[in-house]
N, C-alpha and C positions, 0 to 999 in steps of 0.2 A: 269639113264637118265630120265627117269620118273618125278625126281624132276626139269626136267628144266623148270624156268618158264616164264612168256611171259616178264619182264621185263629184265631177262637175256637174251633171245636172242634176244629181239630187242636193247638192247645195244649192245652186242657183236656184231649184223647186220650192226650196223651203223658204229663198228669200223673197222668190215672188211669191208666194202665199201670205209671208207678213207685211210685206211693205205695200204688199197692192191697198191693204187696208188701212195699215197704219200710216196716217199723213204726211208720209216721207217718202214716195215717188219712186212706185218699183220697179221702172221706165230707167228711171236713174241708178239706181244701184244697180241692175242690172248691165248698164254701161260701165260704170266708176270700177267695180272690183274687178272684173274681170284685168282693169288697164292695171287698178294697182298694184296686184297678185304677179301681172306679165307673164314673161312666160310662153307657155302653151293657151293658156288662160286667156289672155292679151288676145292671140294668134285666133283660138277656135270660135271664142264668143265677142265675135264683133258685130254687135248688130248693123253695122253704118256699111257694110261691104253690100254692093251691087247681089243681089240673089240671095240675102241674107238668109241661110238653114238659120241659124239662132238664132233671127227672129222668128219665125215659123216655128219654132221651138217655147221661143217666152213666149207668145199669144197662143199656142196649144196649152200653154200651162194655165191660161187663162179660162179656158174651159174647165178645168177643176175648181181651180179658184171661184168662178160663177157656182158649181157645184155644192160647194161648200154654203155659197152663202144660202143657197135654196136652202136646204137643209136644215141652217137655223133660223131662217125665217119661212119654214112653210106655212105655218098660220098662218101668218102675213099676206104671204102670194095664194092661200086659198083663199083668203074672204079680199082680197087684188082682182081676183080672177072672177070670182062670182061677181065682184062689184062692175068688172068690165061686161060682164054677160046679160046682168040685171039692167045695166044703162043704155046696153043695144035692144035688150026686150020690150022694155018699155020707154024708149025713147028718151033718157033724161039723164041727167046727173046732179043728183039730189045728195044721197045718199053718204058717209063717208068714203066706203068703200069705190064707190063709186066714183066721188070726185080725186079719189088717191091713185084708182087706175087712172085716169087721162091726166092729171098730174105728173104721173111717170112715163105717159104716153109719150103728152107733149114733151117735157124736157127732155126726154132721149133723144128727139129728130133732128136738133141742130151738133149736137156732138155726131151723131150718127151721119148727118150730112158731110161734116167736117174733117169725119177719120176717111171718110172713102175718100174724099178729093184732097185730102195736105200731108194723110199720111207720110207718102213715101217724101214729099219735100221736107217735110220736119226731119223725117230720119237720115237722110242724107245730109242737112246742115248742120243740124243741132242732134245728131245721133254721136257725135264724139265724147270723150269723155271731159276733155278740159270743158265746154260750154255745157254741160251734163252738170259737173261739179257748179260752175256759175248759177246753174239754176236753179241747183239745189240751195243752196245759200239764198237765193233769191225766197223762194219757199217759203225759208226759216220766217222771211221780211213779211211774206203774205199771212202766216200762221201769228206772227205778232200780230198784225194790224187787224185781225182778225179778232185777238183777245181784246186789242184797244175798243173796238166796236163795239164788243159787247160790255166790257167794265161800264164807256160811255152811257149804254143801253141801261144798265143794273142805275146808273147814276140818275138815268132822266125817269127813269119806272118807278123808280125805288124799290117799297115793299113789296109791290103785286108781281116783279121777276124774282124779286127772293122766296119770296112765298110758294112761286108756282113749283122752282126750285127745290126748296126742301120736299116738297110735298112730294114729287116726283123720286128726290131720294130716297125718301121712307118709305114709300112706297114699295108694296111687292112685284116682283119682275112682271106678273102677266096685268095687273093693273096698272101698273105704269107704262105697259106695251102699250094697251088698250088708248090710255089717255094721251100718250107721244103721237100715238099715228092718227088719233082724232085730230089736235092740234094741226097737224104737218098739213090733214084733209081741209082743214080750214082756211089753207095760205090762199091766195089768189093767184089765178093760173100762168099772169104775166110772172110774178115772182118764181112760181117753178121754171117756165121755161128760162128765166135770167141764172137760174140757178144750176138746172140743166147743159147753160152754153156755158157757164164758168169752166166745167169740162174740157172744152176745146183747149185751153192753155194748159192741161195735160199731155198734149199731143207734143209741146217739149219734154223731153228727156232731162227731169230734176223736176219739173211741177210735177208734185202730187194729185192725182184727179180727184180724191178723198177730201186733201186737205181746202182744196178750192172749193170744192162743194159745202164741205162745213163753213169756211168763211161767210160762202155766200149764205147760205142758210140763216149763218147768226145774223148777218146783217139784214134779214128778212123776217126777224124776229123771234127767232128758235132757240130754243139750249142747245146747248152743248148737246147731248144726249140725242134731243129730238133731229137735230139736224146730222149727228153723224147717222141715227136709223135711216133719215132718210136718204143721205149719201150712200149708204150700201144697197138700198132698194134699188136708189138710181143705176148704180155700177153694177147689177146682176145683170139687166140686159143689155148693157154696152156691152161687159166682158165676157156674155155666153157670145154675141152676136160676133164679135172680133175674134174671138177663139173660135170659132164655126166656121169662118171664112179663112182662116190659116190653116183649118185641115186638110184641105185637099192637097198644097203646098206640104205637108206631109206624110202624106200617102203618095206623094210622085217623087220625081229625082231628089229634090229637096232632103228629104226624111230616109234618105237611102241609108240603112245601115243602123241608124239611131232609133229604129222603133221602143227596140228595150229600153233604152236611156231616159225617152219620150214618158213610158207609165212610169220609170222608176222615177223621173221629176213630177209627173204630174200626183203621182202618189202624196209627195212630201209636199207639193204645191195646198193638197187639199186638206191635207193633218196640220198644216201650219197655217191656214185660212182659218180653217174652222177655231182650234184654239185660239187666233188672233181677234175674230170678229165677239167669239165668247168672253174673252179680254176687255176688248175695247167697250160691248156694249155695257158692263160694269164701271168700267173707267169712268166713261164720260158720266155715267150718273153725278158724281163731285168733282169731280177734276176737270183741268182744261188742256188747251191746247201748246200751251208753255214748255213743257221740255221738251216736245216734237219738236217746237222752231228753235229753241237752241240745240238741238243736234242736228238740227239741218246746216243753222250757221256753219255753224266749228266743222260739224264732216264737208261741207262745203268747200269754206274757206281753205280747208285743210288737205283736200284730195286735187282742189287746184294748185295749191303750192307744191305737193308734193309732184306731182305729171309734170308742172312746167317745170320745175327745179330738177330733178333727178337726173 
């Protein structure tokens, strides 16, 4: 690990910063390029090796990445926060705010139960890049069926999801903030936590934990929009909580030598979050999830042909 050098982790910085957000599995790219580059590339950034420094490295970059998302969602996590403090004071959860913190409460705990005990067995089986490439392709199939669900949805609702739709479009950023995360506060709490454990099959290397989360979401009744806000709400304390606990593994043997490399990726991790989450929360207002799953396919299909053939 010694040989990593500052051009490989400020690339690898910036691509976990975009993909951790964007529904393409930054678990996965993180695997895949390194292999298809080879090389030293291949050699230094393997996450799947016994004592992995690079991954102690991509979950440190996850700390910025969380960082970022604070950042443009502090409103959010201010009246998150109050709403959590207000339902311990007076006993209840009434409130939006309120019911949006224990929303995020509850689905965090089974993804959180999940990464502490299957982490290292996912990363050791499914930490390669040919089954890395599989999954991502697989993805693409979740992010499809993902739109299937909601077309279905727009077809059985009709007017009243088009309507809420446009309105939500036209709308200006902070009233439409306002109105997405009312909605999100309103889902019932079994639906957060089912939406919160979709997560867990992120802990394959190629599922996206974004892209599962908005699935699940849409199929819980959410836009597009609503459901990716609340996908990144969910993902701020998984990935401050997972990048918190891969730092000491970088302050010890681990991170010997790489400190500098560590801010210089986490640097890019955080400039490339931030413009991505800025990106996406635009995106989704009209658009959908469709050429995220066709670039999962084809980079997919594509980086497995290429590993096993080459």
């Amino acid at each position: 690990m010694s040989q990593l050098s500052y051009p490989e982790a400020i690339v690898m910085g910036a691509i976990q910063g975009i993909t951790e957000l964007f529904p393409i599995s930054s678990l996965g790219h993180s695997v895949i390029i390194p292999a298809l580059i080879g090389g030293t590339w291949a050699k230094d950034l393997n996450v799947s090796a016994p004592e992995s420094p690079y991954l102690a490295f991509i979950v440190g970059l996850h700390v910025a990445t969380a960082l970022a998302l604070l950042v443009f969602f502090w409103r959010d996590w201010v009246r998150i926060i109050g709403g959590f403090f207000s339902s311990i004071r007076y006993r209840r959860v009434q409130t939006g705010p309120e019911r949006l913190a224990w929303l995020i409460i509850l689905a965090t705990i089974p993804v959180g139960i999940a990464g502490l005990l299957l982490e290292h067995l996912f990363r050791t089986l499914l930490g390669q890049p040919e089954p890395a490439a599989i999954f991502l392709a697989i993805n693409g199939l979740i992010l499809f069926f993902g739109e299937w669900l909601r077309r279905r949805q727009v077809r059985r609702e009709g007017i009243v999801v088009a309507a809420a739709e446009s309105a939500e479009a036209n709308a200006d950023f902070d009233a439409s903030d306002t109105v997405a995360d009312a909605r999100v506060s309103r889902m019932k709490f079994g639906r957060g936590i089912a939406i919160g454990s979709s997560q867990i099959l992120a802990l394959a290397a190629g599922i996206s934990r974004s892209g599962v989360a908005m699935v699940s979401g849409m199929a819980a009744g959410l836009s597009h929009r609503e459901a990716a806000r609340f996908s990144f709400l969910l993902a701020t304390p998984v990935i401050l909580a997972a990048g918190v606990l891969k730092i000491p593994d970088l302050a010890g043997p681990l991170g010997a030598g790489i400190t500098g490399q560590v801010l210089a990726g986490s640097a890019a991790s955080f400039v490339a979050a931030l413009l991505s989450v800025g990106f996406l929360d635009r995106y989704f207002r009209t658009r959908t999830l469709t050429p995220f799953a066709i670039y999962c396919l084809i980079a997919g299909i594509g980086s497995f042909l290429i590993l096993t053939l080459r």
